[in-house]
mmCIF file of the C-alpha atoms, coordinates in Angstrom:
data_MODEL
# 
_entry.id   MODEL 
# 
loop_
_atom_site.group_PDB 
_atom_site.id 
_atom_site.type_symbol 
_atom_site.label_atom_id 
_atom_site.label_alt_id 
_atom_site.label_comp_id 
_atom_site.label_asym_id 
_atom_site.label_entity_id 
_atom_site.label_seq_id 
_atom_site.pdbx_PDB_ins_code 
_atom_site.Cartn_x 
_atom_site.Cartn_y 
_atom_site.Cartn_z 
_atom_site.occupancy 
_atom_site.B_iso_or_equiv 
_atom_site.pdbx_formal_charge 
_atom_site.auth_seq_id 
_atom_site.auth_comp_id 
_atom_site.auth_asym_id 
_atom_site.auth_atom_id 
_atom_site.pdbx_PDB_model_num 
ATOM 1  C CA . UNK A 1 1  ? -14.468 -66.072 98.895  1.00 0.00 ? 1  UNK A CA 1 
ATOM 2  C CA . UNK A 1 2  ? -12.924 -66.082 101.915 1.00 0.00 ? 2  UNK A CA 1 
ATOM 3  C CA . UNK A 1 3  ? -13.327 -69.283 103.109 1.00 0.00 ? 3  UNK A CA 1 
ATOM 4  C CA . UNK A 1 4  ? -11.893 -70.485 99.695  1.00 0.00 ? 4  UNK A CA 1 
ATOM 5  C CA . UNK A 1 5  ? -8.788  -68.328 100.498 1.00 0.00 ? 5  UNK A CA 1 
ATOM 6  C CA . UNK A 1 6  ? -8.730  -69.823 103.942 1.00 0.00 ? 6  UNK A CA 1 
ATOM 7  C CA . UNK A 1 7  ? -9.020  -73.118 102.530 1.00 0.00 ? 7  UNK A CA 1 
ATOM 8  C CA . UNK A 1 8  ? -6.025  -72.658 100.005 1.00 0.00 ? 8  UNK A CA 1 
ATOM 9  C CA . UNK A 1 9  ? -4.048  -71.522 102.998 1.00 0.00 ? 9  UNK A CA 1 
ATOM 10 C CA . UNK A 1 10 ? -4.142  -74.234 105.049 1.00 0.00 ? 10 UNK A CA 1 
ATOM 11 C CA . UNK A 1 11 ? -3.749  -77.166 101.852 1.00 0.00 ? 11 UNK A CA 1 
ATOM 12 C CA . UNK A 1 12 ? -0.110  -74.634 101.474 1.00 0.00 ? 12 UNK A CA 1 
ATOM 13 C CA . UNK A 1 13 ? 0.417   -75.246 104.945 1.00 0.00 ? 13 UNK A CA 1 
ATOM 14 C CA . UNK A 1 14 ? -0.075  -78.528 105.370 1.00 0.00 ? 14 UNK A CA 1 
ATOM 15 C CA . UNK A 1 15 ? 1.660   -79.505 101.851 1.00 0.00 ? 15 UNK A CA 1 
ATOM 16 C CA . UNK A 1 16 ? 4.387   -77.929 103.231 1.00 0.00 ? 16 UNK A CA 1 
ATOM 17 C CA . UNK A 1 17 ? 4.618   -79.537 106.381 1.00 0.00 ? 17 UNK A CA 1 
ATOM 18 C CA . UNK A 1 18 ? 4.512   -83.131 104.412 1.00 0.00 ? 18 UNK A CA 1 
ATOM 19 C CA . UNK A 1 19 ? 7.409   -81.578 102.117 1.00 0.00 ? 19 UNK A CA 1 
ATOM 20 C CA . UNK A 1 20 ? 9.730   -80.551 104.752 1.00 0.00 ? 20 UNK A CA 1 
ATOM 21 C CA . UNK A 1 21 ? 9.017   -84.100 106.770 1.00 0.00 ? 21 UNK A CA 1 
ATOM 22 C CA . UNK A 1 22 ? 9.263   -85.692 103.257 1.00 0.00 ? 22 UNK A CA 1 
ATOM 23 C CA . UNK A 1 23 ? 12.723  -83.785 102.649 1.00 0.00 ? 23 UNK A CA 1 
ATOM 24 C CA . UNK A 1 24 ? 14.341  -84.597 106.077 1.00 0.00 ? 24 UNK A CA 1 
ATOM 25 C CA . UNK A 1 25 ? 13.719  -88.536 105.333 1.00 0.00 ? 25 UNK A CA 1 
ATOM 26 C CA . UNK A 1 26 ? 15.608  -87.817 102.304 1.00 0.00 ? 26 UNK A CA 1 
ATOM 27 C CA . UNK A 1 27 ? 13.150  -89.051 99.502  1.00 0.00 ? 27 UNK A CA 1 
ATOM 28 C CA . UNK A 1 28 ? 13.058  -88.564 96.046  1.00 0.00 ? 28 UNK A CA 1 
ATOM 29 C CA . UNK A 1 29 ? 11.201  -86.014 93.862  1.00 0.00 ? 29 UNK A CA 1 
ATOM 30 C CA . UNK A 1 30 ? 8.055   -88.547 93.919  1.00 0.00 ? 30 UNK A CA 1 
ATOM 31 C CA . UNK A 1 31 ? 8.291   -89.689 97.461  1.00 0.00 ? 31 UNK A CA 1 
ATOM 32 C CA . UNK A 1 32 ? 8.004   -85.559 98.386  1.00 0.00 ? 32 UNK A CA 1 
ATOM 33 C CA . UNK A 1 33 ? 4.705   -84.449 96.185  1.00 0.00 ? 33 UNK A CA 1 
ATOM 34 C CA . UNK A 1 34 ? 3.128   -87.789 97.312  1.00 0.00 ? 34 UNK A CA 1 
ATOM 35 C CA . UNK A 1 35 ? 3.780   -87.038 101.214 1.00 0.00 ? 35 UNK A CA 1 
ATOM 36 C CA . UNK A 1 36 ? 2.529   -83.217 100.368 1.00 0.00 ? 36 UNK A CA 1 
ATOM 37 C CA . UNK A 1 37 ? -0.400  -84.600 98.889  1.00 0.00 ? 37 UNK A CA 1 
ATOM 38 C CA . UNK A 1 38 ? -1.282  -86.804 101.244 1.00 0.00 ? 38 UNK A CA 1 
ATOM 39 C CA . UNK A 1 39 ? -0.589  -85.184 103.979 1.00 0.00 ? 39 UNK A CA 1 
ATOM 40 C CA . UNK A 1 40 ? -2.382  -82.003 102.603 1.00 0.00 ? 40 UNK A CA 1 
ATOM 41 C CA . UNK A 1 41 ? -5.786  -83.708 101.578 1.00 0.00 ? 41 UNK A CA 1 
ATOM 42 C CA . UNK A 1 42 ? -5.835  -86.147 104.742 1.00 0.00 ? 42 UNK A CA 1 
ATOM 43 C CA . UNK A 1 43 ? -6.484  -83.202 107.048 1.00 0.00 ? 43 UNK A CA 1 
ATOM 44 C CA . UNK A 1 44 ? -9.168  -82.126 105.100 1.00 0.00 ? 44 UNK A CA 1 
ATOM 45 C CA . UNK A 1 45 ? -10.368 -85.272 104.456 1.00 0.00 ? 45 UNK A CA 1 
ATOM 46 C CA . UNK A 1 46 ? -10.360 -86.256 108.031 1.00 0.00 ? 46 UNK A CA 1 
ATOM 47 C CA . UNK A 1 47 ? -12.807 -83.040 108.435 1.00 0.00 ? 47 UNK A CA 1 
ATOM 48 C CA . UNK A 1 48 ? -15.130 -83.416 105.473 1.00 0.00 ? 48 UNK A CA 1 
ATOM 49 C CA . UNK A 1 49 ? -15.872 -87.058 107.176 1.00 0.00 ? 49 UNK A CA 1 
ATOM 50 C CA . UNK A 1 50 ? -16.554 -85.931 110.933 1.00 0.00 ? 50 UNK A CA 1 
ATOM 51 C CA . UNK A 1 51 ? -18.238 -83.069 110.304 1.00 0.00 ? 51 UNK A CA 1 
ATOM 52 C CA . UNK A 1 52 ? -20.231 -84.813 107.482 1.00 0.00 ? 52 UNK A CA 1 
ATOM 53 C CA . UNK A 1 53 ? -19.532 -82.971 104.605 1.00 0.00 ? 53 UNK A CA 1 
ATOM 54 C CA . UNK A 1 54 ? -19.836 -85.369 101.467 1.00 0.00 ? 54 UNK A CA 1 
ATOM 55 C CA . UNK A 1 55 ? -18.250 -85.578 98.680  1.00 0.00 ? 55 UNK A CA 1 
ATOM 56 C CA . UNK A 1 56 ? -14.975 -84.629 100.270 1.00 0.00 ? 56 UNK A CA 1 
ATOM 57 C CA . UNK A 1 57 ? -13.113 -81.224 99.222  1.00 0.00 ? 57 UNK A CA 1 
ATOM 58 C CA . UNK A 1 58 ? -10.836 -82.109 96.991  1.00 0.00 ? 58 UNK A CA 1 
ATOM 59 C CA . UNK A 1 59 ? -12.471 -84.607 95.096  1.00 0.00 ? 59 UNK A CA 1 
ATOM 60 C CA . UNK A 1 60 ? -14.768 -81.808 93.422  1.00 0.00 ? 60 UNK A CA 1 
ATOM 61 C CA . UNK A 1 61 ? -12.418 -79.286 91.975  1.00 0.00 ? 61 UNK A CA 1 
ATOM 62 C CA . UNK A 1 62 ? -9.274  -81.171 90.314  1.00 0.00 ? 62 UNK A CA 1 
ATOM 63 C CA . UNK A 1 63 ? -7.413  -77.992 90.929  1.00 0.00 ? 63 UNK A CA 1 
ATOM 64 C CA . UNK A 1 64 ? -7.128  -79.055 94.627  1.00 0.00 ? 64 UNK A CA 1 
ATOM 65 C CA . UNK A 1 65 ? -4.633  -82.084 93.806  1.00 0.00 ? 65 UNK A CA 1 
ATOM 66 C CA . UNK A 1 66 ? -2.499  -80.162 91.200  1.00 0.00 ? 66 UNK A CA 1 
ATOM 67 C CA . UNK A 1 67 ? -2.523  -76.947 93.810  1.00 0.00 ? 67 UNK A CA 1 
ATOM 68 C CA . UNK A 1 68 ? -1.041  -79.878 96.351  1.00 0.00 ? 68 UNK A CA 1 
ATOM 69 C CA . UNK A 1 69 ? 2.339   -80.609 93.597  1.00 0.00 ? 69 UNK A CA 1 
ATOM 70 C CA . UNK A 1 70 ? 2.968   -77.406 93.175  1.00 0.00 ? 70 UNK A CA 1 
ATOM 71 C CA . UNK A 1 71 ? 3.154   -75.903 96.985  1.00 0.00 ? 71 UNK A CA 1 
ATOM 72 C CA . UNK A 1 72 ? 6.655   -77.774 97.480  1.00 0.00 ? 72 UNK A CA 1 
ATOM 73 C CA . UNK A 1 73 ? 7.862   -76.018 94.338  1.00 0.00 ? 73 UNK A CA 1 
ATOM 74 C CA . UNK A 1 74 ? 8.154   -77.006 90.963  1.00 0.00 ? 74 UNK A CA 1 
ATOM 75 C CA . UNK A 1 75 ? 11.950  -77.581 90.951  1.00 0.00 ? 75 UNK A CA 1 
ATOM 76 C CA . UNK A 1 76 ? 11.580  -79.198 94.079  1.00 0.00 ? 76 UNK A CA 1 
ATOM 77 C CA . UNK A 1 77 ? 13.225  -76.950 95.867  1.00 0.00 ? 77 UNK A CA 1 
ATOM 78 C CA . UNK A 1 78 ? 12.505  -77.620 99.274  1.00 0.00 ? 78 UNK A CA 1 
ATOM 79 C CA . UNK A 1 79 ? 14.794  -80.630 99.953  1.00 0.00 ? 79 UNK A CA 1 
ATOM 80 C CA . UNK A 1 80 ? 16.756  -79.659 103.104 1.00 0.00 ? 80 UNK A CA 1 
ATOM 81 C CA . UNK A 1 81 ? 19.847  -78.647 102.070 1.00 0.00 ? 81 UNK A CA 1 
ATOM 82 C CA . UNK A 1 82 ? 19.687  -80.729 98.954  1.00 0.00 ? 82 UNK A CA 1 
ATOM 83 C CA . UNK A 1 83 ? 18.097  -78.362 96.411  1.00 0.00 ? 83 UNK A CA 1 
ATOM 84 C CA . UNK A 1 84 ? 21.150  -78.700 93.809  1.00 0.00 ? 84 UNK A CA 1 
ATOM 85 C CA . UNK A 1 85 ? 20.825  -81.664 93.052  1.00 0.00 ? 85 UNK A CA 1 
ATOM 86 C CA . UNK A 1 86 ? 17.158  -82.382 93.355  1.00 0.00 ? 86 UNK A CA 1 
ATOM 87 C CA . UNK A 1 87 ? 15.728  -83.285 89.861  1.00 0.00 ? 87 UNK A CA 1 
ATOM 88 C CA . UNK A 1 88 ? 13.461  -81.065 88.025  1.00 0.00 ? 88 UNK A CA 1 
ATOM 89 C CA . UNK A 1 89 ? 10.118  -81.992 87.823  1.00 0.00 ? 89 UNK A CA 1 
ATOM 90 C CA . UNK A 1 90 ? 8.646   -79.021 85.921  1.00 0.00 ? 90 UNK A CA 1 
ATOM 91 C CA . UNK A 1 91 ? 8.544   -80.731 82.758  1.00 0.00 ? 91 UNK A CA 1 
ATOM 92 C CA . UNK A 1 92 ? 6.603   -83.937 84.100  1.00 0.00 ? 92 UNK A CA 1 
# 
């Protein structure tokens, strides 16, 4: 249980961190979720392979890639400075 939580932490993290980058360049709504994602399931990925764990994390539990969308927020609120007029993707 608590590596799960552990786990879940650092997928928020690094989604984040892809976000922020993601928001800084500017990009739309799409271009942020698919910078999150990849930059939150590359770092695990990049794990799962070295240390030999197969099949990789996320592939498994389909929860992983939705958890990914939703860390930047689902209004996509974490544009920098741009959060007004971000559009909403909460009904996609």
């Amino acid at each position: 249980m608590l590596l799960h939580i552990l786990y879940l932490i650092g997928i928020t993290a690094e989604a984040m961190t892809g976000a922020l980058a993601a928001g800084r360049r500017r990009m739309d709504t799409f271009g942020v979720i698919i910078i999150a994602t990849a930059t939150a399931l590359g770092g695990g990925s990049v794990r799962d392979i070295l240390l030999g764990h197969y099949p990789l994390g996320w592939v498994q539990p389909p929860r992983v890639r939705h958890y990914c969308r939703h860390c930047c927020g689902p209004d996509h609120d974490c544009r920098a400075g741009d959060a007004a007029s971000a559009p909403s993707v909460s009904g996609a």
